[in-house]
Rosetta silent file (secondary structure, phi, psi, omega in degrees, C-alpha in Angstrom):
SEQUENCE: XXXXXXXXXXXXXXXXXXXXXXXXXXXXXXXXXXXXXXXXXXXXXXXXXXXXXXXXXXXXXXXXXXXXXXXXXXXXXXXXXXXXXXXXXXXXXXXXXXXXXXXXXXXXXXXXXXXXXXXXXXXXXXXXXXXXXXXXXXXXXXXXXXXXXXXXXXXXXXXXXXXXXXXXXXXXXXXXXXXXXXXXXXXXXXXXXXXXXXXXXXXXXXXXXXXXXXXXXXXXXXXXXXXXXXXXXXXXXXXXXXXXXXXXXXXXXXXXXXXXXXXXXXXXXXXXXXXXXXXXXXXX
SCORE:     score description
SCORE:     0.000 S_00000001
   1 L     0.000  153.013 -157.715   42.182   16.464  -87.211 S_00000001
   2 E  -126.871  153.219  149.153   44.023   18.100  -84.543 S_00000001
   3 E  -139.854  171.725  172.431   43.821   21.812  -84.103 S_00000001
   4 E  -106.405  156.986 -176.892   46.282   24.351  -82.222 S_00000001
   5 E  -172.257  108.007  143.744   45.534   27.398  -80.299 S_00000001
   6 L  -119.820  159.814 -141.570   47.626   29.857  -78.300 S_00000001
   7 L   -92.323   81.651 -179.758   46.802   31.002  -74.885 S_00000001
   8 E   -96.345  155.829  161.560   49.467   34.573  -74.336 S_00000001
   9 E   -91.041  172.727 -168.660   48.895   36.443  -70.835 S_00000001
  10 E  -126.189 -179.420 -168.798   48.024   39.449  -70.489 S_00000001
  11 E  -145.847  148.104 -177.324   49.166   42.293  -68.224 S_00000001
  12 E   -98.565  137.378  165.380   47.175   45.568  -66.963 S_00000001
  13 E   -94.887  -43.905 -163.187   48.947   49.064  -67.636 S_00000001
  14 E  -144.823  141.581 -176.479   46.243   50.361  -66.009 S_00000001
  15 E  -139.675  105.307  174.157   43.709   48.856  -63.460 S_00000001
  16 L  -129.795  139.431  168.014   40.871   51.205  -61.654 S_00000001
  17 L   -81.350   91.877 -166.401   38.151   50.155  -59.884 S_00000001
  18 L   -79.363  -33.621  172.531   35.271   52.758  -59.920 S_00000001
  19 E  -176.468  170.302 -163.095   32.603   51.365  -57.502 S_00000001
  20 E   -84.107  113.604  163.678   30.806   48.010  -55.775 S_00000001
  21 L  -104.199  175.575 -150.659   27.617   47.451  -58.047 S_00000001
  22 L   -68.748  -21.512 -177.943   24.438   46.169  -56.853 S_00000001
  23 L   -72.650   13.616 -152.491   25.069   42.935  -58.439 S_00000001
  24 L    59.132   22.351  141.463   28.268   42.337  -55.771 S_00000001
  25 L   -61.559  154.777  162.075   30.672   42.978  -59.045 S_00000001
  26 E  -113.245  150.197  148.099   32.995   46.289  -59.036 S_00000001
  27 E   -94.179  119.220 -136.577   33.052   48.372  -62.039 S_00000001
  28 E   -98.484  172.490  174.753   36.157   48.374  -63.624 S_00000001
  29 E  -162.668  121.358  177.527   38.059   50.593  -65.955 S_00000001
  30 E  -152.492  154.964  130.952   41.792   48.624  -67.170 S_00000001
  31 E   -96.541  127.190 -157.013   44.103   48.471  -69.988 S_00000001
  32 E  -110.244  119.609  153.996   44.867   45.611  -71.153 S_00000001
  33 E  -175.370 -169.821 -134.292   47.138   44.111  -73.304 S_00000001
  34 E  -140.630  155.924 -163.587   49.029   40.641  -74.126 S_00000001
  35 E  -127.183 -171.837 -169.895   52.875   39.452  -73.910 S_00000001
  36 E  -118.701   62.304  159.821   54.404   36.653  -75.353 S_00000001
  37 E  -127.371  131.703 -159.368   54.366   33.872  -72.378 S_00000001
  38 E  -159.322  133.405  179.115   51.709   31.572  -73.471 S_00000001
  39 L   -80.486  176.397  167.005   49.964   28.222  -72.683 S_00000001
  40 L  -170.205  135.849 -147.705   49.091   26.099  -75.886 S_00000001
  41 E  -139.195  127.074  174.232   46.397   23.873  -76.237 S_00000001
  42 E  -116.442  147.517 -168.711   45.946   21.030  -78.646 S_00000001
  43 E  -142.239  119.440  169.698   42.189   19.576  -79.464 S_00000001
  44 E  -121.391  158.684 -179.165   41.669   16.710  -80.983 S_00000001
  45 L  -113.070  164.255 -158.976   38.052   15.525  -81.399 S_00000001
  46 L  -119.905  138.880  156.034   36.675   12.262  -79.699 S_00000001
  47 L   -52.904  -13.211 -160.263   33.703    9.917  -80.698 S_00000001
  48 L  -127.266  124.473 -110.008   32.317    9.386  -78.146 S_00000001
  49 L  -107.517   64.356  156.528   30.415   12.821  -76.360 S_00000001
  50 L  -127.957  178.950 -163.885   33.064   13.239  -73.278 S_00000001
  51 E  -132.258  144.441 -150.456   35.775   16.207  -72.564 S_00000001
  52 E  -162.338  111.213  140.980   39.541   14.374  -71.374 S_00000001
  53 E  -116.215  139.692  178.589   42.066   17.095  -70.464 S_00000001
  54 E  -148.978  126.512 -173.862   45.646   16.635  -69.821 S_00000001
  55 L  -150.702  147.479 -172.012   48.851   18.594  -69.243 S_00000001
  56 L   -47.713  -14.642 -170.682   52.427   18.339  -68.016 S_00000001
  57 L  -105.506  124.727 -176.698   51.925   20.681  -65.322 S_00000001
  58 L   -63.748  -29.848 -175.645   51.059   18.751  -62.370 S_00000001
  59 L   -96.323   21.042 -177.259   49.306   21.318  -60.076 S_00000001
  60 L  -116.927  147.302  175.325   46.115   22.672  -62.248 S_00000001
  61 L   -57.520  167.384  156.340   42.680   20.680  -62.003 S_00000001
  62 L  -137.620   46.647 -165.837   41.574   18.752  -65.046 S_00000001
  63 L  -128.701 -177.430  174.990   37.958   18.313  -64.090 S_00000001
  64 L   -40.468  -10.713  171.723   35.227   21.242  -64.105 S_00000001
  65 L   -69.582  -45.852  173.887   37.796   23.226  -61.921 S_00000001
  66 L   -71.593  121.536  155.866   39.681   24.108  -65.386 S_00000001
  67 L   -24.225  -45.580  163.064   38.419   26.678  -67.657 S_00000001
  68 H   -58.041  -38.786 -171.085   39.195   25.237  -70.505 S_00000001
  69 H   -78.484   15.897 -175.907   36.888   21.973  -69.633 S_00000001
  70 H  -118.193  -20.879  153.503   34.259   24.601  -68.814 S_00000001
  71 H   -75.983  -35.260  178.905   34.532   26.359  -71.984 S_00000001
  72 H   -85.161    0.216  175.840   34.392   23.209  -74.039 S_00000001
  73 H   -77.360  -53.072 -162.764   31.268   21.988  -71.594 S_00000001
  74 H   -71.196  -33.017 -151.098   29.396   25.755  -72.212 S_00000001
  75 H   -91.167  -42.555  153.994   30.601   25.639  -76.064 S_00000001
  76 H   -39.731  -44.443 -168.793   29.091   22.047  -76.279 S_00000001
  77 H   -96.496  -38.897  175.776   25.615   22.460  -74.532 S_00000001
  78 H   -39.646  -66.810 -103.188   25.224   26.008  -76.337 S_00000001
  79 H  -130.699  -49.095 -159.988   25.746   24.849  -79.796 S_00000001
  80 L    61.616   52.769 -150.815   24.722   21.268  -79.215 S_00000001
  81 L   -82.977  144.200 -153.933   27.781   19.477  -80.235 S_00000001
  82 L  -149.116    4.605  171.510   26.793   15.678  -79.309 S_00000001
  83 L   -86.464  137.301 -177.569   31.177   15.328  -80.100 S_00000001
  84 L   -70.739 -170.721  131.824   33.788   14.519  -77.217 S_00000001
  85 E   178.652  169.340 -168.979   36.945   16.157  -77.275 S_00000001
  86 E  -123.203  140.795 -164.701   40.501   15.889  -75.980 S_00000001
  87 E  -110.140  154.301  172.352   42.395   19.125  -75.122 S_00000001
  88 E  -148.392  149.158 -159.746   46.109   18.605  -74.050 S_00000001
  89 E  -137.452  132.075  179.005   47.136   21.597  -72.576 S_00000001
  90 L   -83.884   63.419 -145.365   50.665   23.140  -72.339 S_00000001
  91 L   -86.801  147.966  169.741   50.994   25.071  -69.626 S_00000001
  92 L  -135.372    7.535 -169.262   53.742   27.985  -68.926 S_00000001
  93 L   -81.650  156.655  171.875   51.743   30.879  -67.379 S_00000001
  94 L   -73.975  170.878  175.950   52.292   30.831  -63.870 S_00000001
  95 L  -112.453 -173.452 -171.962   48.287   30.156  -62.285 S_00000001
  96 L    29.713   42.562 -173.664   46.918   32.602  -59.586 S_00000001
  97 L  -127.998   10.317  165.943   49.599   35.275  -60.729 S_00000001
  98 L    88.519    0.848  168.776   47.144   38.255  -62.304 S_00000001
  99 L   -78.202    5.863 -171.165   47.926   36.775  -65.723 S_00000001
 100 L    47.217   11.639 -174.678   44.374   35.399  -66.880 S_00000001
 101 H   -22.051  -48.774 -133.394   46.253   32.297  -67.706 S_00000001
 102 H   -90.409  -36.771  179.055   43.130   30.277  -66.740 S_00000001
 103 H   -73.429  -13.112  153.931   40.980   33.093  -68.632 S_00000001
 104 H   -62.361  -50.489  177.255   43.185   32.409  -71.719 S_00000001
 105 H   -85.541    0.085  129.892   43.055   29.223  -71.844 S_00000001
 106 H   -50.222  -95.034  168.133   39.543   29.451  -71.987 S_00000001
 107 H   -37.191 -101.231 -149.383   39.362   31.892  -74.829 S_00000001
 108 L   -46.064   -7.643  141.763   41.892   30.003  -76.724 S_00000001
 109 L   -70.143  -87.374 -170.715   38.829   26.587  -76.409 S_00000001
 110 H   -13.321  -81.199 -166.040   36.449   28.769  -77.922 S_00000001
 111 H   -37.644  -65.665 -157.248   38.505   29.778  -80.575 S_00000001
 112 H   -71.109  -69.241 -174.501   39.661   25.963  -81.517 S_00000001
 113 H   -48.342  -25.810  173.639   36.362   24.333  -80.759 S_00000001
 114 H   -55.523  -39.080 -156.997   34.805   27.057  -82.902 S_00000001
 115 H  -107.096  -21.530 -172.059   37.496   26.126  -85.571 S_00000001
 116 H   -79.608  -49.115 -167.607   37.149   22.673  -84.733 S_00000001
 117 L   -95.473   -8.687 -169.722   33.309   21.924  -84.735 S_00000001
 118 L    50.473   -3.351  171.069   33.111   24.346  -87.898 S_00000001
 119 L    -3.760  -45.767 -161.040   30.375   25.994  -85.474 S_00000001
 120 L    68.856   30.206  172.118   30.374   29.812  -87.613 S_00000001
 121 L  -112.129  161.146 -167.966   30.654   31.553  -84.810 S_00000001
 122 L   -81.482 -163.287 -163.169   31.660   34.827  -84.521 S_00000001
 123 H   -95.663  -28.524  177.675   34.062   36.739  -82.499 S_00000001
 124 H   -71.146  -71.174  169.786   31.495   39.290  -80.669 S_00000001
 125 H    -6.718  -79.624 -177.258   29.501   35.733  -80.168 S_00000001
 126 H   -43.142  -47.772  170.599   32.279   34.032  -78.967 S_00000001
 127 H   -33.052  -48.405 -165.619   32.964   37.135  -76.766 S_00000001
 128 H   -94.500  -25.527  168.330   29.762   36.809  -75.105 S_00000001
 129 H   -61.927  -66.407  171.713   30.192   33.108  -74.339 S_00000001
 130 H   -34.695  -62.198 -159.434   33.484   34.137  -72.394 S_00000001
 131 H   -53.629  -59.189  169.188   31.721   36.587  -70.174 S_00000001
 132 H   -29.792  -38.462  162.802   29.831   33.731  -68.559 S_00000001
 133 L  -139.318   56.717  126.299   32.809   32.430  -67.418 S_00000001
 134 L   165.131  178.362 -158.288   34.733   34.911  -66.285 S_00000001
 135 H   -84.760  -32.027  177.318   35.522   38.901  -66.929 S_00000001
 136 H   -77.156    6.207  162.589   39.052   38.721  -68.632 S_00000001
 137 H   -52.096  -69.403  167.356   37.757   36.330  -71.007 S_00000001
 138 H   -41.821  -31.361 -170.500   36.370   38.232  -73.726 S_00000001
 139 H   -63.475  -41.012  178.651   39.415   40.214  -73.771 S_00000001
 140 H   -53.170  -21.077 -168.254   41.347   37.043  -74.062 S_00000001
 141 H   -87.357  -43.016  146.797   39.331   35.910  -76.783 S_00000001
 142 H   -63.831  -25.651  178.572   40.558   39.091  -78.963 S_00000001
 143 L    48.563 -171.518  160.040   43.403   39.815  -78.031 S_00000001
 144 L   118.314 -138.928 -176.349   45.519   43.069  -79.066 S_00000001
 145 L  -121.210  148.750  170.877   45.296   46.383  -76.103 S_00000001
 146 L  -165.606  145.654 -179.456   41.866   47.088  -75.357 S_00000001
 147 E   -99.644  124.934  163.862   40.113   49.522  -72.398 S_00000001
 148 E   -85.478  112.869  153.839   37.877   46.697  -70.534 S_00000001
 149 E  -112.762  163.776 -170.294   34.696   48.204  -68.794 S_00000001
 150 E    90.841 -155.370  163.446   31.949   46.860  -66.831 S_00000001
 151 L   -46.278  -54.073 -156.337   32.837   43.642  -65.549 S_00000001
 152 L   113.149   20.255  149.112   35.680   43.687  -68.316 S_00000001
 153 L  -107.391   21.302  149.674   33.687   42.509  -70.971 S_00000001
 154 E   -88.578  123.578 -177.703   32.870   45.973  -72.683 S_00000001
 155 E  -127.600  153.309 -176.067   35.575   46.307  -74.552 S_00000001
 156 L  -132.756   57.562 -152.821   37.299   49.061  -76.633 S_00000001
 157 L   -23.223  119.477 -178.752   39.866   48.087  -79.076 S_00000001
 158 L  -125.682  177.411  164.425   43.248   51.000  -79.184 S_00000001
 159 L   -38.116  142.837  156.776   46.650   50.920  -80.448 S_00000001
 160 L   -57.640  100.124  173.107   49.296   48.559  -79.176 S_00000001
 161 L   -19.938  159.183  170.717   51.817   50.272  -76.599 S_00000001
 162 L   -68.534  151.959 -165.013   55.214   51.009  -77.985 S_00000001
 163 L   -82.846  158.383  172.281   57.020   47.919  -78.243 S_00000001
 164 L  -162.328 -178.923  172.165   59.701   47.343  -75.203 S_00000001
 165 E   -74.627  129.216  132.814   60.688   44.046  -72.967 S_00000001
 166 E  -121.953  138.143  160.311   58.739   42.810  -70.050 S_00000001
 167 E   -93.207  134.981  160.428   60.029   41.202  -67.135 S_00000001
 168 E   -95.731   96.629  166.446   57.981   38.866  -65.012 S_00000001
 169 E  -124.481  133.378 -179.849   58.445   37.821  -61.409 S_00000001
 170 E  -135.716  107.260 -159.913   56.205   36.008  -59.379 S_00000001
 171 L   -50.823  155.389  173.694   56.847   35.623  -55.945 S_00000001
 172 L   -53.995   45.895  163.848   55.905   31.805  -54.151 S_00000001
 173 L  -144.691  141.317  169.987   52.702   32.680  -53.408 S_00000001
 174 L   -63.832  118.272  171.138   49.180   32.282  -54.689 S_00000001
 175 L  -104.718  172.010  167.553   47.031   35.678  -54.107 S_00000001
 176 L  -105.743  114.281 -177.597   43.254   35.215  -54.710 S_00000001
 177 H   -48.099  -52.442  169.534   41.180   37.775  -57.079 S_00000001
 178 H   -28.242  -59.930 -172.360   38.033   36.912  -54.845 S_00000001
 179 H   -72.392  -36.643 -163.053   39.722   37.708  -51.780 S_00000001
 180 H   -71.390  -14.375 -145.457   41.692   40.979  -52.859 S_00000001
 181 H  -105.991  -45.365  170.334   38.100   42.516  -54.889 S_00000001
 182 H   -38.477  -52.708 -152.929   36.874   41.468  -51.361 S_00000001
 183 H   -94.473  -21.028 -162.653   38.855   43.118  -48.855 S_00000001
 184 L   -50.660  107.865  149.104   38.956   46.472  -51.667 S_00000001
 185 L   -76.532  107.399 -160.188   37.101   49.760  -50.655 S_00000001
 186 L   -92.604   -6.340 -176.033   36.466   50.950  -53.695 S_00000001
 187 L   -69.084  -28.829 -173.895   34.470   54.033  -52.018 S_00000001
 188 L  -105.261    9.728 -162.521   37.575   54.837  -50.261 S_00000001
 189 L   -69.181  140.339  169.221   40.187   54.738  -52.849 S_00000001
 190 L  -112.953  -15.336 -177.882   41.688   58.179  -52.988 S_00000001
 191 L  -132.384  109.632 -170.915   44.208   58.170  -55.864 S_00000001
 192 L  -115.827   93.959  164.324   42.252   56.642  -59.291 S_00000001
 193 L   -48.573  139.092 -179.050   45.211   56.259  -62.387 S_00000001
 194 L   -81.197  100.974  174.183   43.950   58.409  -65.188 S_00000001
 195 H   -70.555  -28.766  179.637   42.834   56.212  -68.468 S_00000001
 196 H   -72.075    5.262  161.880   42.924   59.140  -70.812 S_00000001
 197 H  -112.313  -19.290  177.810   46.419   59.821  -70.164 S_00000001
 198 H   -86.411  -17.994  151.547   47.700   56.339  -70.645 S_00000001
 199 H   -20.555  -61.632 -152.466   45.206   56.342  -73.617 S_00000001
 200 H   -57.431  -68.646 -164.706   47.034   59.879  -74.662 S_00000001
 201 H   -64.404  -11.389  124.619   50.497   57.949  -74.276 S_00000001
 202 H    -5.397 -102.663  179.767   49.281   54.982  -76.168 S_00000001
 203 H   -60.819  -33.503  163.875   48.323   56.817  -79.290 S_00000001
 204 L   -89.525   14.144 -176.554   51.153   58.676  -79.491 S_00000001
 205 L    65.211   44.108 -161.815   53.468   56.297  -79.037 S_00000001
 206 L  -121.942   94.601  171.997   55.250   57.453  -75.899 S_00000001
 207 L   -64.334  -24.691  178.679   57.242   54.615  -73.985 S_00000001
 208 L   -65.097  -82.723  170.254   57.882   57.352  -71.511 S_00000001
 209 H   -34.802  -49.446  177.615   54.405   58.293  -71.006 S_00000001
 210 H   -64.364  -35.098 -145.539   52.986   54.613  -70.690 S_00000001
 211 H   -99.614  -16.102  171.384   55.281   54.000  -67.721 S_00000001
 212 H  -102.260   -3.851  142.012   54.374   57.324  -65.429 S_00000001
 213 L   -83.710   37.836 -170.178   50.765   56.264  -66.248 S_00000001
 214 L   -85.519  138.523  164.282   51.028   52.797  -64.963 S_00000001
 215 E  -118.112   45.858 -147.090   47.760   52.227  -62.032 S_00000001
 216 E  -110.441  129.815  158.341   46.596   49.266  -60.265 S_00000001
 217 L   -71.647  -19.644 -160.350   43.997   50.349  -56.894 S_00000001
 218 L   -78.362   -8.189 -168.692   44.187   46.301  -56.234 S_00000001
 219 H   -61.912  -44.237 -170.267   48.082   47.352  -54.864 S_00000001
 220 H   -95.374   41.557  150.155   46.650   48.710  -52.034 S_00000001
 221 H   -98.869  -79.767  171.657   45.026   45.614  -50.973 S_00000001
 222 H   -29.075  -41.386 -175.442   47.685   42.965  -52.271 S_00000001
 223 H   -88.050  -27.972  164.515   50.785   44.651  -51.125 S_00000001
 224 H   -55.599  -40.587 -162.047   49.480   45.028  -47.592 S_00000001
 225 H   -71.250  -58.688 -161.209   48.181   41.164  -47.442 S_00000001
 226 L  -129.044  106.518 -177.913   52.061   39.974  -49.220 S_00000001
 227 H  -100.774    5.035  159.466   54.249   42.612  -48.633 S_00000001
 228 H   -63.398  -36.116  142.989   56.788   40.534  -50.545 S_00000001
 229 H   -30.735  -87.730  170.620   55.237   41.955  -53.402 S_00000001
 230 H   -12.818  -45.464 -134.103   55.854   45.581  -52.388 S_00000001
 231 H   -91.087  -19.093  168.697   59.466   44.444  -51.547 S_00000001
 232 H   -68.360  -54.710  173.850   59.420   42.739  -55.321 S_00000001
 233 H   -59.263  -36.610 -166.587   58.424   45.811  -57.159 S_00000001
 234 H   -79.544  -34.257  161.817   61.001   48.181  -55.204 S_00000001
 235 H   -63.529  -12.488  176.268   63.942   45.811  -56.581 S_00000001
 236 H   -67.186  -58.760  174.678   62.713   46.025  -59.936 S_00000001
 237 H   -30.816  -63.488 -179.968   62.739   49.725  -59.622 S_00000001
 238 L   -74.410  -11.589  170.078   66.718   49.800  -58.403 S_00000001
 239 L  -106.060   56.252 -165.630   67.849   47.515  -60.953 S_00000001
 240 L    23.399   61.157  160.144   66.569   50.149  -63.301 S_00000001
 241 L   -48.874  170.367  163.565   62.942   49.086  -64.633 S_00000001
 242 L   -88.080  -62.776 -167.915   61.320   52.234  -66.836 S_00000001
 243 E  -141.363  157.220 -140.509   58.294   51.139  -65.262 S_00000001
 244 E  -165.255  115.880  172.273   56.904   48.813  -62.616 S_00000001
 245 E  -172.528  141.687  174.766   53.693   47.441  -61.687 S_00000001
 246 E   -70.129  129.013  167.106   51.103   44.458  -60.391 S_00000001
 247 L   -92.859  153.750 -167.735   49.307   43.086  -62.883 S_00000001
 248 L    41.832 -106.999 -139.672   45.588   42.325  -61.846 S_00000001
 249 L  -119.648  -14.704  173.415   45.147   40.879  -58.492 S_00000001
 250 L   118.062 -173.714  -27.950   49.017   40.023  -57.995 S_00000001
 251 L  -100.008   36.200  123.851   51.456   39.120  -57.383 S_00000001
 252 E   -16.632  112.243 -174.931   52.861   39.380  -60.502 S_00000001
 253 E   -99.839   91.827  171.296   55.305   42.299  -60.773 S_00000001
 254 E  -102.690  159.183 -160.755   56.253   43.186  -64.163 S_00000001
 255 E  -118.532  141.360 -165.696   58.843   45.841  -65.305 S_00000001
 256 E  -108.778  115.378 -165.445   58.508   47.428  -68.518 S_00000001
 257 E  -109.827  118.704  170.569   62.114   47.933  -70.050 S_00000001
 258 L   -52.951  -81.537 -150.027   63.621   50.234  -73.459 S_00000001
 259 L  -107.057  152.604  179.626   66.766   49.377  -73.913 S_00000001
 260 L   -50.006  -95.325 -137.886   68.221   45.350  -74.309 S_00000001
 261 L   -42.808  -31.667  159.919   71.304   46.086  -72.102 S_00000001
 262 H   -88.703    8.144 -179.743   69.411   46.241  -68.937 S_00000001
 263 H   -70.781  -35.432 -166.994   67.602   43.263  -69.295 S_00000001
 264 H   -96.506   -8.624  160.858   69.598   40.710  -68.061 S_00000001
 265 H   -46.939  -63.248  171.381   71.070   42.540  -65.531 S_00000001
 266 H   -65.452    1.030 -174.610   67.491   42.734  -63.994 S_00000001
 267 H  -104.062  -19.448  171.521   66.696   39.798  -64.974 S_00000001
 268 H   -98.340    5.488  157.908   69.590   37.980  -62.696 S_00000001
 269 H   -82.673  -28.900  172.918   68.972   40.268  -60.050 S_00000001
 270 H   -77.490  -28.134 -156.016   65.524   39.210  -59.596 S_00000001
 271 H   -56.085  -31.235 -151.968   66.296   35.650  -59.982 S_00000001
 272 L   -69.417   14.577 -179.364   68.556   35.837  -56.644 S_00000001
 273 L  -122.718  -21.844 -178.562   64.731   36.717  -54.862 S_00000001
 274 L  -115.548  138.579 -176.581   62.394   34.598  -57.278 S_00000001
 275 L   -97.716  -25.041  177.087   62.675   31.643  -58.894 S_00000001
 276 L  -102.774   98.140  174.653   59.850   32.382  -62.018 S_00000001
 277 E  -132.906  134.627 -170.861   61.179   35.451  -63.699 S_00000001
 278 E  -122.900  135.561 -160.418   60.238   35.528  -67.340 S_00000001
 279 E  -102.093   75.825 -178.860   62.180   37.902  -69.965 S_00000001
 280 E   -98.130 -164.319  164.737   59.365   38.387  -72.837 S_00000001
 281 E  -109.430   85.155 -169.950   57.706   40.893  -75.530 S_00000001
 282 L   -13.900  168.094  178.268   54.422   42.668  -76.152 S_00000001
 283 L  -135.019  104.815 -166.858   52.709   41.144  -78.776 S_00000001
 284 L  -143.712    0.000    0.000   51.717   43.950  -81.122 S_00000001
């Protein structure tokens, strides 16, 4: 038996960073929610009690470096599954780009090994498995819009944004979450995005509203360290985005767009600076 499972990224509307806890973690505050660019992961199960991953994209580990083999290693030793399996994994998210790919594709093992192994486990479970290895996991593992606190694995299920296009572009460079959470003063931050107004605009269904409450504090790390970023977001802006912002840690820029008729204009305007610009949807 084979099973399927896909991985969509996700994108931040809102990202604030309230302070350094004692554990070295910051506590977070984000909105979250998921578009339709998506890895997809196939699982078949093996006799013999090993984990085999393999996928077309040449540049991701496929040893204990991938998420996925580290979700079906944690989902294995929890559980005590004494079964192999072989994951083939489809990738299209860009990696390092603020897009949890790797954190997707992760949730999206759970799920299928879950579904796979007939395990019974639940979704809060499952949830809690994710957090172990890393903080956008649970979200990934639910999917929908959700305000992430803590670490990002207190989660708070909301509405779906109004639907519109996003555009993706992600300049040739890797940034590292580690390093940008690193160099971040979160003590020193002076301007903190408001969640209870992009909440407000949320629930009432205001496409307007979402896009002058767009936030990320990691901007003012990331766009100093790659100021091609910066210089990515201000072209979005002039080839008339609604709204424009890095998701997570960068450098993903994406532009949140109303009406069809500007899309492909922005979307071949970016091309002439990036080569992976992606036209999608929310997934609500």
């Amino acid at each position: 038996m084979k099973i399927y499972e896909k991985a969509p990224a996700k994108i931040n509307l809102l990202l604030d960073v309230k302070r350094k806890r004692e554990d070295g973690f910051h506590e977070v505050e984000m909105i979250m929610t998921m578009v339709d660019l998506a890895d997809r992961l196939e699982m078949e199960e093996l006799p013999r009690d090993t984990i085999i991953i393999s996928s077309q994209a040449g540049y991701i580990p496929l040893d204990e470096k991938n998420l996925a083999f580290q979700a079906a290693r944690l989902i294995k030793d929890r559980y005590n599954v004494r079964k192999g399996v072989y994951i083939h994994l489809d990738k299209k998210i860009p990696v390092a780009a603020g897009l949890a790919g790797g954190s997707s594709d992760a949730a999206a093992t759970l799920r299928g090994l879950n579904r796979l192994w007939q395990l019974g486990i639940s979704e809060e479970e499952l949830c809690t498995l994710g957090a172990e290895l890393g903080s956008d996991v649970p979200f990934c593992v639910t999917g929908g819009t959700a305000i992430a606190r803590g670490r990002g694995e207190k989660l708070e299920r909301i509405s779906n944004p109004p639907q519109c296009w996003v555009i993706l572009a992600k300049p040739p460079i890797n940034v590292s979450t580690a390093d940008v959470y690193g160099k971040l003063r979160a003590a020193e931050l002076k301007h903190h995005p408001s969640t209870s107004d992009m909440l407000g605009a949320i629930e009432s269904g205001s496409f307007g509203g979402v896009c002058t409450y767009l936030g990320n504090v990691l901007e003012t790390v990331t766009l100093q360290l790659h100021p091609e970023v910066l210089q990515l977001k201000e072209i979005m802006q002039r080839l008339g985005a609604d709204g424009v912002l890095m998701s997570g840690s960068g450098p993903t820029v994406f532009g949140l767009v109303s009406k069809e008729a500007k899309v492909s204009r922005i979307y071949n305007g970016l091309r002439g600076f990036c080569k992976e610009v992606y036209v999608v949807r929310m997934l609500t």
